[in-house]
N, C-alpha and C positions, 0 to 999 in steps of 0.2 A: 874843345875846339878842333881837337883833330876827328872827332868822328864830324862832324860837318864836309872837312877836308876831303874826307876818303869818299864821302855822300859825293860831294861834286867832283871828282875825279871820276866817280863811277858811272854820272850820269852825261859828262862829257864822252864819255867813253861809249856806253850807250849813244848817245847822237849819233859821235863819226861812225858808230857799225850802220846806223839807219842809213844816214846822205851815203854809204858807201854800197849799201845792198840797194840804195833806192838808183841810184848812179847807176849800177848795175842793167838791174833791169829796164830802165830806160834805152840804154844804151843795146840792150840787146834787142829790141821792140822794134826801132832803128834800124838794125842790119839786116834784119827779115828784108829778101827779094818781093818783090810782085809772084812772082808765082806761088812761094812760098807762102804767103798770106792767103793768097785765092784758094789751095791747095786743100789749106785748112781750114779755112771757111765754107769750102763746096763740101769738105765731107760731115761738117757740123751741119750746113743746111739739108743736106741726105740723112743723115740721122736724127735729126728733126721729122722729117717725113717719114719715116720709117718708123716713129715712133711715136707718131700723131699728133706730135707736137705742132699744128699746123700754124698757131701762131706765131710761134719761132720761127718758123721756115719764112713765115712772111714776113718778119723782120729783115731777112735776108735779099728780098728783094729793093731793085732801087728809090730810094727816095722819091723819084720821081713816077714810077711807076705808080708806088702808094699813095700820092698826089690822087690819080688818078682812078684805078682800081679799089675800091673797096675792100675788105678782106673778105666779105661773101662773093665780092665776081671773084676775086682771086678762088675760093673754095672750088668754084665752077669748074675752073680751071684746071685743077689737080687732076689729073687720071692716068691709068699704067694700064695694063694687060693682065693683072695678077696683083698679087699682093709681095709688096716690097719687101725683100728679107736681109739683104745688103748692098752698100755702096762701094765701089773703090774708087779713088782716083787714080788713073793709068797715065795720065801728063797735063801738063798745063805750058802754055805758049801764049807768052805776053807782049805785046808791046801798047799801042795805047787802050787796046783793049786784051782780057785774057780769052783763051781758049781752052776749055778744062775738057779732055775726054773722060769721061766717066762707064766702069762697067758698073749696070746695075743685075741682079740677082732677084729675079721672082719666081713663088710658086702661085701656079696653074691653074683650077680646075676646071677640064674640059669634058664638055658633053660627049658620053659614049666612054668614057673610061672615069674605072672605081678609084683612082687613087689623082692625087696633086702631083703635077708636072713640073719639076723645077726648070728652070731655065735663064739666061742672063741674056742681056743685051748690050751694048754700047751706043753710048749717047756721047753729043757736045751739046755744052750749054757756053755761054757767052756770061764773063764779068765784066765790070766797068767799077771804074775809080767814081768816086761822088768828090767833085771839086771841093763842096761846103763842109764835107765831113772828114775826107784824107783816106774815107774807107771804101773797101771796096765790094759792091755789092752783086750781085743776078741780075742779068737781063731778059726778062724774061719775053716772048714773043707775042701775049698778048695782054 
């Protein structure tokens, strides 16, 4: 009888560690600001791009947009200067919608010189919260 006993002590025990780790993380999902969340999602949507993951990037775009666009015009859509080598995000500025400046990091190759020209630029890209989903996505201009 007592090995039963000590069975279900252990496994009440086990629960409260779940609903406590799971409380947890909940709770910390929650305290993420607006920018905070965009921050992190503008550079997982760059590092998708950057790593050709093009369907994932397009994930990233808005619900509504995807409505709309196909994921072939979206492909259309995609084009740099160079080949994307990295992304930073340099700030993000919220209110009902965000404002992420991004430097992006490309190399080069230009006509009349032997070697790749690296070089970055700064961009903003525009987020938006999606009412239906709570998430926040790109907005993207066309």
């Amino acid at each position: 009888m007592t090995y039963y006993i000590k069975q279900y002590v252990r496994l009440v025990w086990i629960l409260a560690l779940l609903i406590l780790v799971g409380g947890c993380t909940s709770t910390d999902k929650q305290a993420l600001t607006a920018e905070e969340v965009v921050k992190t999602r503008a550079a997982e949507r760059w590092n998708a791009l950057i790593e050709g993951k093009l369907e994932t990037a397009y994930g990233y775009e808005l619900p509504d947009y995807r409505k709309v666009f196909t994921y072939e015009q979206f492909l259309r859509n995609i084009h740099g200067g160079g080949i994307w080598q990295k992304a930073e995000v340099k700030n993000v500025a919220c209110t009902e919608t965000c404002v992420v400046t991004m430097q992006i990091y490309v190399t080069m190759k230009l006509a009349g010189f032997d070697e790749p020209m690296n070089a970055s630029s700064m961009l903003e890209e525009k987020w938006m919260k999606d009412e239906e989903s709570g998430d926040w996505f790109h907005l993207s201009s066309k």
